[in-house]
LOMI-982868 format. One line per 10 residues: number of its first residue (from 1); for each residue x, y, z of N, C-alpha, C. Coordinates in steps of 0.001 Angstrom, whole numbers, plus 500000, padded with zeros to 6 digits. Layout:
<nodes>
NUM) X:Y:Z:X:Y:Z:X:Y:Z ~ ...
</nodes>
This chain:
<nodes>
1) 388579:441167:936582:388639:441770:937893:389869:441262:938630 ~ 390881:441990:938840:391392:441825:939815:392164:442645:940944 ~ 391686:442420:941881:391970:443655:943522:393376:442888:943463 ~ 393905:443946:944210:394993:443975:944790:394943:444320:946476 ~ 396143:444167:947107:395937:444649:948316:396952:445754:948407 ~ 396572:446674:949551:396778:447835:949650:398436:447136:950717 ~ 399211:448607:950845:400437:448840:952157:400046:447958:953606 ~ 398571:448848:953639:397793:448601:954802:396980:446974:954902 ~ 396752:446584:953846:396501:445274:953993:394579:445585:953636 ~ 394367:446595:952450:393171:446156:952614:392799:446050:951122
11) 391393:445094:951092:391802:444877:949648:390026:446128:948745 ~ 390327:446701:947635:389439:447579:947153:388613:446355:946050 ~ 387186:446378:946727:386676:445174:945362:386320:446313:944359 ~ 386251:445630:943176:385399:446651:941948:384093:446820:941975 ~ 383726:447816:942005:382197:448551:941744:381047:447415:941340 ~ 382133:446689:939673:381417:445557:939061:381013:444206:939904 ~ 381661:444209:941013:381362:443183:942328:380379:443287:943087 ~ 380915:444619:943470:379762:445103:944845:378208:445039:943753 ~ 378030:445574:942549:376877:445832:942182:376466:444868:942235 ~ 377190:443364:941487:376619:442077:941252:375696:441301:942552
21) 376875:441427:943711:376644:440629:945022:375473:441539:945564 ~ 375189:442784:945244:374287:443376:945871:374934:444178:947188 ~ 376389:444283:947231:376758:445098:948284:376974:446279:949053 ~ 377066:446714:949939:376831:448028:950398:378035:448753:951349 ~ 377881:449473:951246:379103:450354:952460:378211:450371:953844 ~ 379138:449614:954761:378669:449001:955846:378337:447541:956123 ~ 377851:447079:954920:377893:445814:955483:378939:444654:955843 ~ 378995:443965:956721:379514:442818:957293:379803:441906:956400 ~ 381178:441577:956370:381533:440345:955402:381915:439139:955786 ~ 381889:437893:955505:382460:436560:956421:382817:436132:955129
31) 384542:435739:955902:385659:435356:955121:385390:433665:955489 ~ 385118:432683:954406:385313:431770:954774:386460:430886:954567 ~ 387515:430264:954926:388297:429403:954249:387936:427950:954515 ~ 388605:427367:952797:387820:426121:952815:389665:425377:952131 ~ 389141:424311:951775:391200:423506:950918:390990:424580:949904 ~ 389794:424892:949134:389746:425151:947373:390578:426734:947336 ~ 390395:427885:948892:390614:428844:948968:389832:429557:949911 ~ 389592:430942:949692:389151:431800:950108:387223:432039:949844 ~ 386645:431900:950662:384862:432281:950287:384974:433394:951077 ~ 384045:434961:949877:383840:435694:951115:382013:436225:950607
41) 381610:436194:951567:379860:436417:951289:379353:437298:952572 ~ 378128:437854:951995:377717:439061:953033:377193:438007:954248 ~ 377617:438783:955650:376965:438514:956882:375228:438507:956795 ~ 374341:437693:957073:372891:437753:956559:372108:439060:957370 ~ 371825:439550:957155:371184:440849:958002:369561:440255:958093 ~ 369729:440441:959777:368251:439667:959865:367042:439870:959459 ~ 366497:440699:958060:365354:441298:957344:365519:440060:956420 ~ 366902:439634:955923:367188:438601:954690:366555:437095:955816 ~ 366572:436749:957271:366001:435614:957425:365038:435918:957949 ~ 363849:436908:958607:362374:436845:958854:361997:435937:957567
51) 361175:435047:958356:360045:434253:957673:360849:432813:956872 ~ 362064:432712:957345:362753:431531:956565:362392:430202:956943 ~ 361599:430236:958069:361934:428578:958533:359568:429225:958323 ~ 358800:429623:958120:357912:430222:957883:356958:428456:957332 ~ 356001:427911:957902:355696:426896:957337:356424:425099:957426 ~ 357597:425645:958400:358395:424559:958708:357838:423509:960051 ~ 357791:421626:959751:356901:421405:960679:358154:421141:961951 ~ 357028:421072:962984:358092:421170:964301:357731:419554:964510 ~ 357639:419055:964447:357633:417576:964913:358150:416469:965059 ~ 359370:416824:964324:360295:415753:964777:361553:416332:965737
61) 361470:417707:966337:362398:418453:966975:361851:417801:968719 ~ 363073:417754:969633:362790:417254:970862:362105:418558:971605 ~ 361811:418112:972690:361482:419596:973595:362801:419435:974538 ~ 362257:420565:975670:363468:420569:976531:363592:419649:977513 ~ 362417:418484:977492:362188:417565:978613:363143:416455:978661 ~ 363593:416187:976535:364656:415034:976627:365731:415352:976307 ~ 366399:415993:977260:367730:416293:977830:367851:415465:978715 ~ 369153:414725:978315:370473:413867:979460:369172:413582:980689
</nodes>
């Protein structure tokens, strides 16, 4: 696999990508940069986090009382 970039500056991934990552026309991408290079991974669409923290205990989290 390898994209190229367009005149315009945009780059076409291969079919064989989008299928793998599970991607779609429309969705949101976040470019991350790190030293190693370039990370780019889908924006989480909030159906992918209902129920993530689901069973998580609250008890060692402060309330709003111990603030400053």
């Amino acid at each position: 696999m390898t994209p190229t970039i367009s005149t315009e500056g945009q780059i076409t991934l291969p079919a064989e990508l989008l299928n793998k990552c599970d991607w779609k026309a429309g969705d949101e991408l976040v470019i991350v940069e790190s030293g190693q290079g370039l990370f780019i991974r889908r924006r989480h669409r909030l159906d992918d986090l209902r129920g993530l923290t689901r069973g998580a205990s609250t008890d060692r989290y402060r309330n709003g009382r111990d603030r400053y």
